[in-house]
PQR file with spaces between the fields and no chain letter, atoms N, CA, C, O and H, PARSE charges and radii, in Angstrom:
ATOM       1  N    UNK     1       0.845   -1.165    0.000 -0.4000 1.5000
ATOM       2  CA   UNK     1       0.000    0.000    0.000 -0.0000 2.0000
ATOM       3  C    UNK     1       0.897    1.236    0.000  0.5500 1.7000
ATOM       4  O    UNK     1       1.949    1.202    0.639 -0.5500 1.4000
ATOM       5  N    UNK     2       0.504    2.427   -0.745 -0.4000 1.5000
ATOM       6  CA   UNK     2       1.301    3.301   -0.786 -0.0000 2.0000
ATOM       7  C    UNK     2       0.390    4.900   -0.076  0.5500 1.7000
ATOM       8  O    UNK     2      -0.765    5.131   -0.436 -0.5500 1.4000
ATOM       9  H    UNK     2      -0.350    2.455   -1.264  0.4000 1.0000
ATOM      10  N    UNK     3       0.803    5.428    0.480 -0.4000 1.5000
ATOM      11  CA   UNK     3      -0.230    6.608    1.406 -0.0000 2.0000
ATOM      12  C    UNK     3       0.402    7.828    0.413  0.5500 1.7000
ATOM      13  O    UNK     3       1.629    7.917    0.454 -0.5500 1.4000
ATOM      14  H    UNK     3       1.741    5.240    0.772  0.4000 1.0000
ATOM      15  N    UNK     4      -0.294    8.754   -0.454 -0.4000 1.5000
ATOM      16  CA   UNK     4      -0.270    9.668   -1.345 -0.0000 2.0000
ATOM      17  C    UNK     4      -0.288   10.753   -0.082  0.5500 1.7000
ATOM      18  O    UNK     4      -0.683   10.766    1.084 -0.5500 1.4000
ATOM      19  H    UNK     4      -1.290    8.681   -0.487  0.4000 1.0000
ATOM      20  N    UNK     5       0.538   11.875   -1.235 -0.4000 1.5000
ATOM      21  CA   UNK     5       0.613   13.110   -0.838 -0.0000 2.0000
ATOM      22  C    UNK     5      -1.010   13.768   -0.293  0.5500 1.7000
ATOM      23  O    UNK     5      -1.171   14.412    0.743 -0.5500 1.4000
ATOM      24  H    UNK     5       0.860   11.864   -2.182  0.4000 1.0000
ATOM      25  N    UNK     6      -1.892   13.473   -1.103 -0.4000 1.5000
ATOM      26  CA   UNK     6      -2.902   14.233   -0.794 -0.0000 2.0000
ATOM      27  C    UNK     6      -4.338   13.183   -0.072  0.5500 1.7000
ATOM      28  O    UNK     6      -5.554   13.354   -0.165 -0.5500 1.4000
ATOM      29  H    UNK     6      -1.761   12.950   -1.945  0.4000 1.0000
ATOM      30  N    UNK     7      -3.570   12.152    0.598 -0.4000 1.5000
ATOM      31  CA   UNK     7      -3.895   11.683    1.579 -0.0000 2.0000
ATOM      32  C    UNK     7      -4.802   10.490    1.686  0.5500 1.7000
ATOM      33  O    UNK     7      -5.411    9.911    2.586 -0.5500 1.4000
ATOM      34  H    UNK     7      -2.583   12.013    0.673  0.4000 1.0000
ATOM      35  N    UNK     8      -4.586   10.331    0.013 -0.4000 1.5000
ATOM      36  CA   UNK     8      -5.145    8.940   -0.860 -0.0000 2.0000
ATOM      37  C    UNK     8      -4.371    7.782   -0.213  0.5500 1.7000
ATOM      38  O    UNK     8      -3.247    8.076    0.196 -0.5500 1.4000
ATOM      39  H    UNK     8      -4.091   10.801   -0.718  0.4000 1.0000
ATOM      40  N    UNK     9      -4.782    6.517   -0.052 -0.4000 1.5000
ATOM      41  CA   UNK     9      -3.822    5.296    0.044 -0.0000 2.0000
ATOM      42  C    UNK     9      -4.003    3.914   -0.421  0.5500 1.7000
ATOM      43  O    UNK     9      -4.655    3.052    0.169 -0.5500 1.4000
ATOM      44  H    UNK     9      -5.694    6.278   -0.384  0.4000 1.0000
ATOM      45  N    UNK    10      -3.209    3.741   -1.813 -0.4000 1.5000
ATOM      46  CA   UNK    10      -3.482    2.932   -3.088 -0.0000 2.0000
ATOM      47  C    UNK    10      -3.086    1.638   -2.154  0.5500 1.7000
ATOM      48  O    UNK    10      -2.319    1.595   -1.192 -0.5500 1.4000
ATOM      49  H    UNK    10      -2.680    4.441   -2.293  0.4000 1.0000
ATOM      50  N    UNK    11      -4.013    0.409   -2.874 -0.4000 1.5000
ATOM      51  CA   UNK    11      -3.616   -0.681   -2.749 -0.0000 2.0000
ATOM      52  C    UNK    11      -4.058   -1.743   -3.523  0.5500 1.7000
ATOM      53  O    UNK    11      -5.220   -1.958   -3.869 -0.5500 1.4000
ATOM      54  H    UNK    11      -4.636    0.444   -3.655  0.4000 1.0000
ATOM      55  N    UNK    12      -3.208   -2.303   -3.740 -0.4000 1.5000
ATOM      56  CA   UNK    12      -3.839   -3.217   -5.097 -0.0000 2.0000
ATOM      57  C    UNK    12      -3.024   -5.055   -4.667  0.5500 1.7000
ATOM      58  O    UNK    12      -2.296   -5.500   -3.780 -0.5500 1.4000
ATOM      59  H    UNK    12      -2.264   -2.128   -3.459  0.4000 1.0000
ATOM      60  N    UNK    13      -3.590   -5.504   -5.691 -0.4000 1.5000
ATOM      61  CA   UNK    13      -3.722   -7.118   -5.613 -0.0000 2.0000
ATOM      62  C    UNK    13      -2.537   -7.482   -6.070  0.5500 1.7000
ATOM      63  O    UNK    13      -1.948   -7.057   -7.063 -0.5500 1.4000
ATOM      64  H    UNK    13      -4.182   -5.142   -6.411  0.4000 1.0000
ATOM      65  N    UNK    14      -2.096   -8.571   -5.034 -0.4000 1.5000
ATOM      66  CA   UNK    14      -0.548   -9.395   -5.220 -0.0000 2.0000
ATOM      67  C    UNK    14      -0.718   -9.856   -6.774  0.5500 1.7000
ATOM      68  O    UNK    14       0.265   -9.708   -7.500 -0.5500 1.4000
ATOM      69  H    UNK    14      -2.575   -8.917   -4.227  0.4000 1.0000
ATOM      70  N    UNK    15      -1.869  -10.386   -7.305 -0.4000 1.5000
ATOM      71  CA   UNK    15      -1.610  -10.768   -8.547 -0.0000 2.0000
ATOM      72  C    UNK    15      -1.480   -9.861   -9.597  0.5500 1.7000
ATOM      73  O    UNK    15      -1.350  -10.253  -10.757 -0.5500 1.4000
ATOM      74  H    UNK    15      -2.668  -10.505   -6.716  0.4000 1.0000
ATOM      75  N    UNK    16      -1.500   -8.871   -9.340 -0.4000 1.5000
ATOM      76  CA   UNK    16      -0.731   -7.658  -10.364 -0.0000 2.0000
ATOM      77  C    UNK    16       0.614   -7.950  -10.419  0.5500 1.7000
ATOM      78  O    UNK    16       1.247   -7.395  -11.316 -0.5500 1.4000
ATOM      79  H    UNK    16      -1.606   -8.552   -8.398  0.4000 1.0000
ATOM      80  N    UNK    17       1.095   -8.557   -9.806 -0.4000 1.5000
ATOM      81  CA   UNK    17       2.981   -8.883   -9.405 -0.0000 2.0000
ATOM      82  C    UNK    17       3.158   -9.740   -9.686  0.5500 1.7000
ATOM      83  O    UNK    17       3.339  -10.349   -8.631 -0.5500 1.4000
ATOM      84  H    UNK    17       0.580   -9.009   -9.077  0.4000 1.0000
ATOM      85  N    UNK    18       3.268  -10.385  -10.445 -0.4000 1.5000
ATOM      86  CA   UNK    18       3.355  -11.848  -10.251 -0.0000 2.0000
ATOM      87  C    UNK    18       4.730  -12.595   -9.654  0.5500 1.7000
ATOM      88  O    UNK    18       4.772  -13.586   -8.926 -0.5500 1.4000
ATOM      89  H    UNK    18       3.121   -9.890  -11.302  0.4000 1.0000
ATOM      90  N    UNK    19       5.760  -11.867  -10.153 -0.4000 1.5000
ATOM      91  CA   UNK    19       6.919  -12.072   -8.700 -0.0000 2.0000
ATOM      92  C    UNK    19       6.758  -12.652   -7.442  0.5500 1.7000
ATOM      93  O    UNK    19       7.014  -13.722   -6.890 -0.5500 1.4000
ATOM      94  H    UNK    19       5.726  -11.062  -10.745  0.4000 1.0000
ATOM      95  N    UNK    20       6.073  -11.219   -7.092 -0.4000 1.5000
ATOM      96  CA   UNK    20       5.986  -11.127   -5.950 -0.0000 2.0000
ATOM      97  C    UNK    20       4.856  -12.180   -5.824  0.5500 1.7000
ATOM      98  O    UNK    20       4.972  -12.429   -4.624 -0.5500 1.4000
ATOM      99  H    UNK    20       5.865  -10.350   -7.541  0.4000 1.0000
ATOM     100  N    UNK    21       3.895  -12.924   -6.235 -0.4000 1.5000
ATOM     101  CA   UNK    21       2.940  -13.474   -5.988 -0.0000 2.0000
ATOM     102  C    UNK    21       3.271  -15.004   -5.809  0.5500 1.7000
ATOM     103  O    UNK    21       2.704  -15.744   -5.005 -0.5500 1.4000
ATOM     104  H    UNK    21       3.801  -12.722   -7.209  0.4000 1.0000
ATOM     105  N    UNK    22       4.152  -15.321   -6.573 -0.4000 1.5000
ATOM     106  CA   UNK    22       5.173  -16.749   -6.705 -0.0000 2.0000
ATOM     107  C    UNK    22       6.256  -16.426   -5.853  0.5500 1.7000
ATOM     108  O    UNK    22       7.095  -17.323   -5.939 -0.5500 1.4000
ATOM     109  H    UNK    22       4.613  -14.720   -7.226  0.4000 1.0000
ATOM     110  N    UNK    23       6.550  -15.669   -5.186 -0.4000 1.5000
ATOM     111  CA   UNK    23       7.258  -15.416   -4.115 -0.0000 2.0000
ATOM     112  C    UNK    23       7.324  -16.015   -2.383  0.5500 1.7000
ATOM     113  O    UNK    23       6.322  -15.573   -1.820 -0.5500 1.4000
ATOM     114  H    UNK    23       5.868  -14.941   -5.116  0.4000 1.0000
ATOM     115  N    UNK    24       7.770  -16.457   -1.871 -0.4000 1.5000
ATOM     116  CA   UNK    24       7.643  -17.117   -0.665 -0.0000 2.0000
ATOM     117  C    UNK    24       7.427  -16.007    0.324  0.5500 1.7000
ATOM     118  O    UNK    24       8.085  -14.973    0.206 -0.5500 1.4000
ATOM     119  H    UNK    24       8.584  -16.816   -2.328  0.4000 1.0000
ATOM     120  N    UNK    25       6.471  -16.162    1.381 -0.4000 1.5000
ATOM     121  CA   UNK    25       5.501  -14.981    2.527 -0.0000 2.0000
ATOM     122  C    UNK    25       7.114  -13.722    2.643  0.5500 1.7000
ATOM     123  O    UNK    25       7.344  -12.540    2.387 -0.5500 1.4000
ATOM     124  H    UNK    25       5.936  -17.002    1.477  0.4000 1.0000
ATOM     125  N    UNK    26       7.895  -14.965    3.201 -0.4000 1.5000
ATOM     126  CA   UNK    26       9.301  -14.558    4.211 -0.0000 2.0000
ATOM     127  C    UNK    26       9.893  -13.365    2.873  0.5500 1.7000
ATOM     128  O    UNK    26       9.970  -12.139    2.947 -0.5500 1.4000
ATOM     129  H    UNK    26       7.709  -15.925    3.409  0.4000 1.0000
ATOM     130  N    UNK    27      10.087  -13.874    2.227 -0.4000 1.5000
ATOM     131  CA   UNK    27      10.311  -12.520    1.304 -0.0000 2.0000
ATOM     132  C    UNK    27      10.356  -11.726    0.843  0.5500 1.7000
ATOM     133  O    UNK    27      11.289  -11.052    0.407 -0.5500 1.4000
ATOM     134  H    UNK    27      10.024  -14.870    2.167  0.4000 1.0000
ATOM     135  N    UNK    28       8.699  -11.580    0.838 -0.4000 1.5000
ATOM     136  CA   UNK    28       7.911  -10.617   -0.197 -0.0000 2.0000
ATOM     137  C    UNK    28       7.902   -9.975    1.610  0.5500 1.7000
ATOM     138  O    UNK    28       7.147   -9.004    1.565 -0.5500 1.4000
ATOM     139  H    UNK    28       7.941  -12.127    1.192  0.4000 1.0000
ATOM     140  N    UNK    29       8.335  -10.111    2.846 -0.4000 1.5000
ATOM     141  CA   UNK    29       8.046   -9.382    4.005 -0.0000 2.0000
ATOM     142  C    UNK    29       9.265   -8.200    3.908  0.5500 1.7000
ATOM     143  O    UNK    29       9.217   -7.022    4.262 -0.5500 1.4000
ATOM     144  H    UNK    29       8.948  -10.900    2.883  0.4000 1.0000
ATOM     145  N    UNK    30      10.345   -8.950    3.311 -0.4000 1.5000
ATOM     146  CA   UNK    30      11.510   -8.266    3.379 -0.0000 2.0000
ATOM     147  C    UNK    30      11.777   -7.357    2.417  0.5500 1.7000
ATOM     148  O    UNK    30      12.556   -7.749    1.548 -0.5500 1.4000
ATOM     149  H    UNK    30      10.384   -9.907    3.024  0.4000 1.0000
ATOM     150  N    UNK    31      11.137   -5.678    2.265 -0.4000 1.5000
ATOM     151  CA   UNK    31      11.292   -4.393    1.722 -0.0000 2.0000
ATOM     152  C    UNK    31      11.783   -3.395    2.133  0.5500 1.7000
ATOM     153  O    UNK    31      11.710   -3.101    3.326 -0.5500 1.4000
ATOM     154  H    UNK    31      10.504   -5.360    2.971  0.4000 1.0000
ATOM     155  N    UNK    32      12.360   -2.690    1.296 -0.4000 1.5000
ATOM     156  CA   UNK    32      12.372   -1.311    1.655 -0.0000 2.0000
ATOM     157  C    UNK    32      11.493   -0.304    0.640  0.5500 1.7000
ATOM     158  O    UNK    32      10.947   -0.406   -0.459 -0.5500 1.4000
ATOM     159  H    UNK    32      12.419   -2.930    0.327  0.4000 1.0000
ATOM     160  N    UNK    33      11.706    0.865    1.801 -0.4000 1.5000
ATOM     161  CA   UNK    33      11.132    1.799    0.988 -0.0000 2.0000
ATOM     162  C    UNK    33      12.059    2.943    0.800  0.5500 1.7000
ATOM     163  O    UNK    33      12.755    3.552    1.613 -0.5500 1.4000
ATOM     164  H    UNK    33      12.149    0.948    2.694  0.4000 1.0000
ATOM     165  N    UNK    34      11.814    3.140   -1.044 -0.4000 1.5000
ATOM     166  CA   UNK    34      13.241    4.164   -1.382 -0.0000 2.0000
ATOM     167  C    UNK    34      12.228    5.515   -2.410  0.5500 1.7000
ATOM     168  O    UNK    34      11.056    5.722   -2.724 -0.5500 1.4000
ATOM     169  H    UNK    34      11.248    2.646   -1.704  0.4000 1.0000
ATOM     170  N    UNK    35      13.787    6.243   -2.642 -0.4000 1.5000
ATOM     171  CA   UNK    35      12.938    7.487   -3.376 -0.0000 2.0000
ATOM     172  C    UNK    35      11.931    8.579   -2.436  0.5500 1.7000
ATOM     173  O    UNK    35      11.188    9.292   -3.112 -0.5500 1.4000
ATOM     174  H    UNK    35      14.739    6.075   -2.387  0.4000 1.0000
ATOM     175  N    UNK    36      11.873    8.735   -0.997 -0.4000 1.5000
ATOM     176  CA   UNK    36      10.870    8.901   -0.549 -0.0000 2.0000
ATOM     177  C    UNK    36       9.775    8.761   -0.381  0.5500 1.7000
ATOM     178  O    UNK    36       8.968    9.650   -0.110 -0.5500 1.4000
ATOM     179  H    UNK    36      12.476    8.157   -0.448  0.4000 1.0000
ATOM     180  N    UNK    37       9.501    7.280   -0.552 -0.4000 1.5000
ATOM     181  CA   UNK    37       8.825    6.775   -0.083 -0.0000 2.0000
ATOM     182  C    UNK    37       7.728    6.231   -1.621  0.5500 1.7000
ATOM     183  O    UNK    37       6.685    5.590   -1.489 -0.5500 1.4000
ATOM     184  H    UNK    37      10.156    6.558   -0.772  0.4000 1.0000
ATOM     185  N    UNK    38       8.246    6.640   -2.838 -0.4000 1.5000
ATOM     186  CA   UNK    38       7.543    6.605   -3.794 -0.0000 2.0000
ATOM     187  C    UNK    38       7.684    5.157   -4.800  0.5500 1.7000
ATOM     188  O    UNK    38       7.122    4.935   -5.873 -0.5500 1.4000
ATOM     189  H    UNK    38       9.093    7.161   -2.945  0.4000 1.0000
ATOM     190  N    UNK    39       8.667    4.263   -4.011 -0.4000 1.5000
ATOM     191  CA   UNK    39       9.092    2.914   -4.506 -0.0000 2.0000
ATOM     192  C    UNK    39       9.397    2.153   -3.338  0.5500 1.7000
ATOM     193  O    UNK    39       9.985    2.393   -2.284 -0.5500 1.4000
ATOM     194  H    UNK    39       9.124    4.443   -3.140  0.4000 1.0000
ATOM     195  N    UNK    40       8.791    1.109   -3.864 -0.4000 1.5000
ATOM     196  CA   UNK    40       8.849   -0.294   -2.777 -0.0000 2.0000
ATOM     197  C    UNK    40       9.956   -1.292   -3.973  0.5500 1.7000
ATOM     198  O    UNK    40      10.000   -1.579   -5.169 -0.5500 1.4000
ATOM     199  H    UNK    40       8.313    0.914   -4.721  0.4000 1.0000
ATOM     200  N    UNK    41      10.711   -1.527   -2.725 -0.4000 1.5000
ATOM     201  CA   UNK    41      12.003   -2.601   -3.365 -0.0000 2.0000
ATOM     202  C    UNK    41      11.448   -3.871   -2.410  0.5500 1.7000
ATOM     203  O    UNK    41      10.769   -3.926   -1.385 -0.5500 1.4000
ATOM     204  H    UNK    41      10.674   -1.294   -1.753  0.4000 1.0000
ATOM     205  N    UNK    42      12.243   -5.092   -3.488 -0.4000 1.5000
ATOM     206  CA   UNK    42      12.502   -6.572   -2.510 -0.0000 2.0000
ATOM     207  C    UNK    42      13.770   -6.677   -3.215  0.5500 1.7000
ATOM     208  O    UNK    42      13.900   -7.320   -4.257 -0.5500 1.4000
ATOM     209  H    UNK    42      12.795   -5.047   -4.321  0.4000 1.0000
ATOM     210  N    UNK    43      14.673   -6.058   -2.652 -0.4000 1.5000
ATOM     211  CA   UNK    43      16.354   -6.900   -2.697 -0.0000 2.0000
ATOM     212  C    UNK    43      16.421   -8.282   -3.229  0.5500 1.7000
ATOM     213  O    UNK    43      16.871   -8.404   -4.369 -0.5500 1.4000
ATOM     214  H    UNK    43      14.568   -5.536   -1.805  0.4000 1.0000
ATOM     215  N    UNK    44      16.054   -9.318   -2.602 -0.4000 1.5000
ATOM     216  CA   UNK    44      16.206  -10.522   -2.530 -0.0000 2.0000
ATOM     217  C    UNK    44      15.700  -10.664   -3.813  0.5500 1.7000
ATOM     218  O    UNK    44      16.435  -11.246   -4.611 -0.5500 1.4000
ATOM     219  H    UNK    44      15.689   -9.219   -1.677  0.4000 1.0000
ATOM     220  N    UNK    45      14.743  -10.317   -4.162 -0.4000 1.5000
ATOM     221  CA   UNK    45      14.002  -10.483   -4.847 -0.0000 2.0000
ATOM     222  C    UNK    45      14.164   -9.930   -6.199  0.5500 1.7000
ATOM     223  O    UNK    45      13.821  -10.732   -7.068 -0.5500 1.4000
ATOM     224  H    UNK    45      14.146   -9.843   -3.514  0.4000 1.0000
ATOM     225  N    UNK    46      14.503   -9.017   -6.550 -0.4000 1.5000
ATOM     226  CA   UNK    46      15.362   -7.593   -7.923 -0.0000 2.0000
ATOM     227  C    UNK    46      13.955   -7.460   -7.851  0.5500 1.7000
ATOM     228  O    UNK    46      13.543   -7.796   -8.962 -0.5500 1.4000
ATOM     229  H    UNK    46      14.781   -8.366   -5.845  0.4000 1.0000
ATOM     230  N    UNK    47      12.964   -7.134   -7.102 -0.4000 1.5000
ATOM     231  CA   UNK    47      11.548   -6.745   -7.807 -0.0000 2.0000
ATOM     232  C    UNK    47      11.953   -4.857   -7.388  0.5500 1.7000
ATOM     233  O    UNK    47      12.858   -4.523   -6.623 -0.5500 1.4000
ATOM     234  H    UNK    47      13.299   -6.861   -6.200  0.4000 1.0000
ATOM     235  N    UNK    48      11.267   -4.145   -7.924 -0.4000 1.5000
ATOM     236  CA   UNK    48      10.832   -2.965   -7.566 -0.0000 2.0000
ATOM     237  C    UNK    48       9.226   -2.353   -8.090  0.5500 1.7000
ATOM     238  O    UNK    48       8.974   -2.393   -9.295 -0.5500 1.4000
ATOM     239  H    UNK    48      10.532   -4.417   -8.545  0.4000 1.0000
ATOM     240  N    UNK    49       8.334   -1.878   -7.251 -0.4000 1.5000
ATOM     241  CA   UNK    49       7.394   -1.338   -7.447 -0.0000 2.0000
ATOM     242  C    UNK    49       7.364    0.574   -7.392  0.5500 1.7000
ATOM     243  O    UNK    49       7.597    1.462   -6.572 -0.5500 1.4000
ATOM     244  H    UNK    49       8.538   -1.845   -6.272  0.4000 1.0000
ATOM     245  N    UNK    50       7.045    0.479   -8.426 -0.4000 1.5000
ATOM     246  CA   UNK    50       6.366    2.544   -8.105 -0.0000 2.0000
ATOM     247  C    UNK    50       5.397    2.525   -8.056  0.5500 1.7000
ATOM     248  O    UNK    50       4.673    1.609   -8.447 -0.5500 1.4000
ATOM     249  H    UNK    50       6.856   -0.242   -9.093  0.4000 1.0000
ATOM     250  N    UNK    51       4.954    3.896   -7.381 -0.4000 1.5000
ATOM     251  CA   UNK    51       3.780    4.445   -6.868 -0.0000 2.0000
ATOM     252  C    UNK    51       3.032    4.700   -8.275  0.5500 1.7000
ATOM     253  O    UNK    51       1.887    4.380   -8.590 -0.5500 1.4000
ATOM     254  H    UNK    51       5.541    4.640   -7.064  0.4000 1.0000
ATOM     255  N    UNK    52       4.142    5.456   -9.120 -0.4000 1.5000
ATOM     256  CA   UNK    52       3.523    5.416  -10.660 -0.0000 2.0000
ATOM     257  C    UNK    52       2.946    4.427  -11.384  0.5500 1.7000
ATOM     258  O    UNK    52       1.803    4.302  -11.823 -0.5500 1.4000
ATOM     259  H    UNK    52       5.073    5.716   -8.863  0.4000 1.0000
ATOM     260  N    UNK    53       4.200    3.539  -11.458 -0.4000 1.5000
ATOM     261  CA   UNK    53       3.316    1.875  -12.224 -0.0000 2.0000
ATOM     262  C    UNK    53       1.895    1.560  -11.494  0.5500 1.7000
ATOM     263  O    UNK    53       0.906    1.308  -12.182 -0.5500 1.4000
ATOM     264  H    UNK    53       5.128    3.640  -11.101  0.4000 1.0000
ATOM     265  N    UNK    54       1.836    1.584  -10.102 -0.4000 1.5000
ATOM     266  CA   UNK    54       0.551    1.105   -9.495 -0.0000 2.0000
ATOM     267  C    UNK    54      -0.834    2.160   -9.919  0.5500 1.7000
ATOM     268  O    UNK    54      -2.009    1.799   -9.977 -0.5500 1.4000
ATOM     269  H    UNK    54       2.639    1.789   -9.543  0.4000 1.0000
ATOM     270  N    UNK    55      -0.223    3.716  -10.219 -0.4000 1.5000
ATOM     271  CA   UNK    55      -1.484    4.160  -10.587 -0.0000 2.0000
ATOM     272  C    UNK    55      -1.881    3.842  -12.008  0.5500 1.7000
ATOM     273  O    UNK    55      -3.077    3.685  -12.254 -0.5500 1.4000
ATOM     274  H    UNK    55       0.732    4.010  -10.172  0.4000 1.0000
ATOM     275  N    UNK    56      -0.921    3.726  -13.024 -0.4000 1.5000
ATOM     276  CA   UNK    56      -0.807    3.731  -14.066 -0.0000 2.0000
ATOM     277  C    UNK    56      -1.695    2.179  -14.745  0.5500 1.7000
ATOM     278  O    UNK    56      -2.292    2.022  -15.810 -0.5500 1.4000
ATOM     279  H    UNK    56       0.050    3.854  -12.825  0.4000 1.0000
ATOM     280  N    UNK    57      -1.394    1.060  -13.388 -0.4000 1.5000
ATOM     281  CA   UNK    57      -1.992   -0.335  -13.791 -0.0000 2.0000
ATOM     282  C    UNK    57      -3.507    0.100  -13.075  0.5500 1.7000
ATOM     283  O    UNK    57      -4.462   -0.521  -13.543 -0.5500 1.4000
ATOM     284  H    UNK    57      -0.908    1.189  -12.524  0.4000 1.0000
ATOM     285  N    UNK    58      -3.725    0.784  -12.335 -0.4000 1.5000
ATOM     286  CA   UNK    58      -5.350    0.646  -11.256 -0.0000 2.0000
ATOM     287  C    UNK    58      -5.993    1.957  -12.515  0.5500 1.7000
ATOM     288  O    UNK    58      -7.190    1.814  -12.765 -0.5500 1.4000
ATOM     289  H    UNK    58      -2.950    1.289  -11.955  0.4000 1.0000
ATOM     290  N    UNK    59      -5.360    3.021  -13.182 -0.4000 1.5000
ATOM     291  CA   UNK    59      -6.104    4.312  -14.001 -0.0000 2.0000
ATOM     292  C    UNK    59      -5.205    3.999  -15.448  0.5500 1.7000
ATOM     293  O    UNK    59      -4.385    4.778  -15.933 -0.5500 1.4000
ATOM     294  H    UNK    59      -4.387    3.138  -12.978  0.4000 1.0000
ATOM     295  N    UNK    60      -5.538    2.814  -15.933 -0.4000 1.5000
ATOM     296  CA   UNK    60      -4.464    3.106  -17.479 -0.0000 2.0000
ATOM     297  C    UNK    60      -4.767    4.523  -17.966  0.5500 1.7000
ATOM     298  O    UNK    60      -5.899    4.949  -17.735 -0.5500 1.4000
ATOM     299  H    UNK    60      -6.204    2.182  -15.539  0.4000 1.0000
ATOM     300  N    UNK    61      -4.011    5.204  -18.528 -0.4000 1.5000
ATOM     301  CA   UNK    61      -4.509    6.280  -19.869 -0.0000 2.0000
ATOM     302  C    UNK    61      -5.340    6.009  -21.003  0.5500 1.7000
ATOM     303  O    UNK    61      -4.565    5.066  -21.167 -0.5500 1.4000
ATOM     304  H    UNK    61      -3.092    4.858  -18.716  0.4000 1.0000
ATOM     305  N    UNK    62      -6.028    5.924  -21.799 -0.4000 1.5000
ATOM     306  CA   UNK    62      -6.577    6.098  -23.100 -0.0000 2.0000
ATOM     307  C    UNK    62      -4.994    6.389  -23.955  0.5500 1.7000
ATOM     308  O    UNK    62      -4.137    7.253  -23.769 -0.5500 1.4000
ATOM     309  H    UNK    62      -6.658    6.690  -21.666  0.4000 1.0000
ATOM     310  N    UNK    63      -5.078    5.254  -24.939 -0.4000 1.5000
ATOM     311  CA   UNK    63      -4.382    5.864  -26.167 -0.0000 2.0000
ATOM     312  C    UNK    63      -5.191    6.568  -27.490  0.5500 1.7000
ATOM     313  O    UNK    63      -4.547    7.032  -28.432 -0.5500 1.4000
ATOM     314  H    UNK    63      -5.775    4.552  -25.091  0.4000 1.0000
């Protein structure tokens, strides 16, 4: 889950990840949070999530 500047707080479904979803509990526990707070890492893992990709997959754009 990510808590927005204007006081929104996104959260979306492990199966958007699929990494992370085939991922073992103990792992996907072990993150940081970088960029100020605007990317979620799993080291172990090379996954990285943005706050962007997550709005971008929950509000696609229109082409």
């Amino acid at each position: 889950m990510f808590d927005l500047a204007d006081g929104r707080a996104i959260e979306t479904p492990i199966d958007w990840f699929p990494m992370l979803q085939a991922a073992p509990k103990e792992a996907r526990e072990e993150y940081e949070i970088e960029d100020d707070g605007k990317v979620m890492c799993w080291p172990v893992l090379g996954e990285r999530v943005s706050v962007e990709a997550v709005l971008l997959l929950r509000y696609p754009t229109s082409a």
